[in-house]
MIKEMAR-987323 format. One line per 5 residues: number of its first residue (from 0); their letters; for each residue x, y, z of C-alpha. Coordinates in steps of 0.25 Angstrom, whole numbers, plus 5000, padded with zeros to 4 digits. Example, Ala and Ser with C-alpha at 12.3 -4.5 7.8 and 13.67 -1.06 7.14 Angstrom:
MIKEMAR-987323
0) AS) 5049:4982:5031; 5055:4996:5029
//
This chain:
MIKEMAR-987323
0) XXXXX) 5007:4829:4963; 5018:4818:4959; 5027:4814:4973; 5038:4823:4975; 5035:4835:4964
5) XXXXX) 5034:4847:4974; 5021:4855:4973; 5022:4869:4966; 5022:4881:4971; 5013:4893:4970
10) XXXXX) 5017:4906:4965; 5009:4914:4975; 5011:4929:4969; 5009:4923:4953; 4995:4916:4960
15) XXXXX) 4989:4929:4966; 4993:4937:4954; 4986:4930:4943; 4974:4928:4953; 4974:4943:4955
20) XXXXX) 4971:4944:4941; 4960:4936:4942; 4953:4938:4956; 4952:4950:4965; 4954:4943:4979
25) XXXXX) 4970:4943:4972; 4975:4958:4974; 4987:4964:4979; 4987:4969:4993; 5000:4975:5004
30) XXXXX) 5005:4966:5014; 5007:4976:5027; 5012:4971:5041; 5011:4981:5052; 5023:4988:5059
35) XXXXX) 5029:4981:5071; 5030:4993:5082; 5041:4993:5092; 5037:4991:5108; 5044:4999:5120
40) XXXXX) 5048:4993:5131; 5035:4991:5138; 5034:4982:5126; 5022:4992:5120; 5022:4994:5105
45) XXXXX) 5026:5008:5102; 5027:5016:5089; 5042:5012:5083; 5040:5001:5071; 5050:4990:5075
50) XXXXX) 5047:4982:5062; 5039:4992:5049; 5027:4987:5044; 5028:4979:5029; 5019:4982:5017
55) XXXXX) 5020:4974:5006; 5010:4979:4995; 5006:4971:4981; 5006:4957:4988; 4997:4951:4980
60) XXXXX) 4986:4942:4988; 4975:4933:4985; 4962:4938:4995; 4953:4926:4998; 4942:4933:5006
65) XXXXX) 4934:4924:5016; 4925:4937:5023; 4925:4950:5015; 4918:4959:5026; 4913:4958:5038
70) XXXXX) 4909:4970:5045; 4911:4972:5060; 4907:4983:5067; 4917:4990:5076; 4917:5002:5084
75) XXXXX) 4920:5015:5074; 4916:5007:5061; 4919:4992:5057; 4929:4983:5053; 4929:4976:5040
80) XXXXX) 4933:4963:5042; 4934:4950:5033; 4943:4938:5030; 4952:4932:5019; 4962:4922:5014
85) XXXXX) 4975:4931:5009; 4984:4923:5001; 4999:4931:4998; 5012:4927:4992; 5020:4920:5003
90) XXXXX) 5027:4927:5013; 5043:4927:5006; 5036:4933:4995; 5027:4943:5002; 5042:4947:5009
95) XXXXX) 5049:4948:4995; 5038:4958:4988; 5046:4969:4979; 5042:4980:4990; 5043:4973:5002
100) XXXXX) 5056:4962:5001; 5057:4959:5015; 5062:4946:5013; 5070:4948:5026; 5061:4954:5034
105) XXXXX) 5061:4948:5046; 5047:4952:5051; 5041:4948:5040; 5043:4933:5040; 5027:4926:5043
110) XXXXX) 5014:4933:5040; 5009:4939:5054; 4995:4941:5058; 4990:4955:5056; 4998:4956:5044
115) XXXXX) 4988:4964:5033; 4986:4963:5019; 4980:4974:5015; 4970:4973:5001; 4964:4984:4993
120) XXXXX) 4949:4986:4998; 4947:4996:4987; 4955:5007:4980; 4949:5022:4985; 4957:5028:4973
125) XXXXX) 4968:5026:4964; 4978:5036:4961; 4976:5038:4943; 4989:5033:4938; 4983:5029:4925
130) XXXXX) 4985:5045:4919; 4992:5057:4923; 4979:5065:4926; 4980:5071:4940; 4995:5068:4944
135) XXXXX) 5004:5081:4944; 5016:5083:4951; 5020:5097:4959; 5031:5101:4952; 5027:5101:4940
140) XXXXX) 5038:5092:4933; 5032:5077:4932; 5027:5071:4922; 5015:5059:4923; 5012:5050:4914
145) XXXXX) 5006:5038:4915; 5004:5024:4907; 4990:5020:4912; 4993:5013:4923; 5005:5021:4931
150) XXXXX) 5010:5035:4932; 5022:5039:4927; 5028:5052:4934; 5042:5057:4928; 5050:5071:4929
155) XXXXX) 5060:5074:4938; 5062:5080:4954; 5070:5079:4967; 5055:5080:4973; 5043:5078:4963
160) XXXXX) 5029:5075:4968; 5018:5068:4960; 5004:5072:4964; 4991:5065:4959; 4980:5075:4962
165) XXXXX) 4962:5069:4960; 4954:5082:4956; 4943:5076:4962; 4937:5072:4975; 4943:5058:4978
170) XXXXX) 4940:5053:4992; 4951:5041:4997; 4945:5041:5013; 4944:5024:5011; 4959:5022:5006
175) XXXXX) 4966:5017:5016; 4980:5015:5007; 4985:5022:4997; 4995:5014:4985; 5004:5016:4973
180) XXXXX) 5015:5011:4965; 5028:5019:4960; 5039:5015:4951; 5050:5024:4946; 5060:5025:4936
185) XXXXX) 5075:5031:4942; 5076:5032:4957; 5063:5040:4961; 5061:5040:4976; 5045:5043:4983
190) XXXXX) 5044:5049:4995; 5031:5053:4997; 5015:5052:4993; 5004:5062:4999; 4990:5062:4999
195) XXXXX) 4982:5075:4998; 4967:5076:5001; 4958:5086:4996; 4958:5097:5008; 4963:5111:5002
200) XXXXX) 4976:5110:5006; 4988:5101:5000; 4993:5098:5014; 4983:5088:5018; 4990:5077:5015
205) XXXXX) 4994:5062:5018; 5009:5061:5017; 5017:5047:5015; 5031:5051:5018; 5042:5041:5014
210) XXXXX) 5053:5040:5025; 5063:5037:5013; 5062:5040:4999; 5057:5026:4991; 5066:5023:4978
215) XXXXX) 5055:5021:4969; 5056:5008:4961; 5059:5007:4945; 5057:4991:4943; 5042:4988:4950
220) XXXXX) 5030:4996:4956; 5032:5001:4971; 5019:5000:4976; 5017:5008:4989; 5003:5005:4999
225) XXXXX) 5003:5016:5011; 4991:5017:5021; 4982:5029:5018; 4980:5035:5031; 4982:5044:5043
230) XXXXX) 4990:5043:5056; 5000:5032:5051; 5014:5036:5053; 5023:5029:5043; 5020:5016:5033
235) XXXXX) 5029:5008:5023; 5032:5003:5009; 5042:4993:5006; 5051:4992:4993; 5062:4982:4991
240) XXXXX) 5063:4979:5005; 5063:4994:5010; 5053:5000:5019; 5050:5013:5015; 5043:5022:5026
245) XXXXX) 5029:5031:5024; 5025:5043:5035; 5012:5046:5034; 5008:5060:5038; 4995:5069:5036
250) XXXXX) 4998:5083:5032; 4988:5094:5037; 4975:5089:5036; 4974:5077:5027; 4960:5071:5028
255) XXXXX) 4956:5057:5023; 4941:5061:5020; 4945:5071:5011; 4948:5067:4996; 4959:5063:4988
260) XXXXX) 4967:5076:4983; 4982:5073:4978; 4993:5061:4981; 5008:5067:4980; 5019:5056:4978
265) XXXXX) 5033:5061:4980; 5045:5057:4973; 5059:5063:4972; 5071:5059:4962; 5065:5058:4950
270) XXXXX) 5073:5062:4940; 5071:5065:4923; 5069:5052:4919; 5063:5044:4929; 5048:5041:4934
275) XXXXX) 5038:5038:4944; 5028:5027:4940; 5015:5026:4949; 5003:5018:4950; 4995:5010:4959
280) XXXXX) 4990:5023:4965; 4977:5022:4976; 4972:5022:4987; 4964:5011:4992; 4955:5004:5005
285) XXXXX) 4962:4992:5009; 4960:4980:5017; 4968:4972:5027; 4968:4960:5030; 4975:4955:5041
290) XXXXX) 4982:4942:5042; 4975:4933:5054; 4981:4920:5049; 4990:4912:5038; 4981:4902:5033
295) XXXXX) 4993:4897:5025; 5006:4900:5023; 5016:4892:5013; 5029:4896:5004; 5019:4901:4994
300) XXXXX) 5008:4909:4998; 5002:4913:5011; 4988:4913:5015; 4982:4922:5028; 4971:4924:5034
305) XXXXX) 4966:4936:5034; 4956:4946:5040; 4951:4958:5034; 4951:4974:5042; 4946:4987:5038
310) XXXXX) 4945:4998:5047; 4933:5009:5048; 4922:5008:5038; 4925:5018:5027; 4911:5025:5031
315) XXXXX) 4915:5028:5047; 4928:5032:5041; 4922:5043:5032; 4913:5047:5042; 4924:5048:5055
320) X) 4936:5055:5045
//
């Protein structure tokens, strides 16, 4: 390089897009950062959040995998555990992401250990949003259509809920998240998404409750990434810098080990004229990786160190549900 010409720089985000095109180990997983809990004055942790948790979903990675698996026994099952090389856009641009923009987030200035990037092991099941076979709504006034790839639902109601309903037996006991996207055209606002299982009663659900109604985007895809489970009280989505809240609660007798019956989403405002567009629907097995180290770390990229977790075999868990 001639003396004095300053060395170009690399457009991370272009780099792992086009290698995702080509390779597999480039994918887009969600950023997440645990909740910092608030301490009383014995100085023990307690249960008030003093600072929430972040999730940044579709951050684009590059997944250099050093051990794949590497089976450890433990008491009740066994931990999956491997190694990788993770490399992601640098941190200002990680900060700035369309959902996230916590540019000035103060808590969120260095890449900490324990930090997770969470991959897609598999996909359990998608959601069908290439046609309009098995979505219905309860009213009775919606219409679906869909262009392929995304489903389009239009009418009009204060209140109006959109149900997709498999007429199968369809288990999802190994999904661990469940994912979407939404866009909307107007000023439609989701409140709501429930998942039914197969027992004989429509009251055996898992209910995500927003704390505050979400404005649902009309320039980009809204993509929301929600743990699939029991016992956890309340989780997050960000968009354009605001954190949007989810309580999780179990109605009557909803059982994981039984099969996939309906998922309700809930929207309200939509008026004649306007849309919800949905795509991106599953649920999935995912993979964390926690950060044990940053291997490097420049105004460009990162690059951590990563080891892979899992919990309970899927086998123990089957058998002890």
């Amino acid at each position: 390089m001639p003396v004095d010409q300053v060395a170009p720089t690399i457009n991370m985000s272009k780099l792992l897009r086009q290698l995702g095109h080509r390779t597999g180990q480039s994918r887009k997983v969600v950023f997440y950062r645990e909740p910092i809990y608030g301490k009383d004055s014995y100085g023990v942790e307690n249960t008030t959040i003093a600072v929430n948790e972040i999730v940044v979903p579709e951050v684009q990675a590059y997944i250099r995998t050093q051990i794949s698996k590497d089976f450890v026994i433990q008491k009740g099952g066994g931990n999956i555990i491997g190694s990788a090389l993770i490399y992601l856009p640098r941190l200002n641009t990680l900060k700035n992401f369309p959902n996230l923009d916590q540019d000035n987030n103060v808590y969120f200035n260095e890449i900490e250990g324990w930090d997770k990037i969470i991959d897609k092991d598999r996909v359990v099941y998608s959601v069908p949003t290439s046609g309009t076979a098995g979505w219905a709504d309860e009213p009775g006034d919606l219409v679906f259509s869909s262009d392929g790839e995304s489903i389009t639902i239009s009418g009009s109601g204060p209140t109006v809920k959109a149900d997709y309903t498999h007429t199968s037996t369809q288990n999802i006991l190994e999904s661990d998240r469940i994912a979407f996207q939404l866009k909307a055209s107007g000023s439609v606002t989701f409140s709501a998404v429930t998942v039914y299982d197969t027992n004989t009663s429509s009251d055996n659900s898992l209910v995500y409750q927003i704390a505050s109604d979400i404005t649902i985007p009309s320039g980009s895809w809204y993509t929301i990434d929600l743990p699939f489970l029991s016992g956890t009280t309340a989780t997050s989505s960000y968009l354009n810098g605001a954190r949007s809240s989810y309580t999780i609660t179990s109605g009557n007798t909803f059982k994981f080990t039984d099969s996939f019956k309906r998922l309700r989403f809930k929207f309200d405002d939509l008026d004649t004229g306007e849309a919800v567009y949905m795509k991106g629907v599953k649920f999935y097995k995912s993979t964390e990786w926690s950060v044990h180290s940053v291997r490097d770390y420049t105004d460009e990229y990162m690059c951590l160190e990563c080891v892979r977790t899992a919990g309970k075999r899927d086998s123990r868990r089957r058998a002890y549900a």
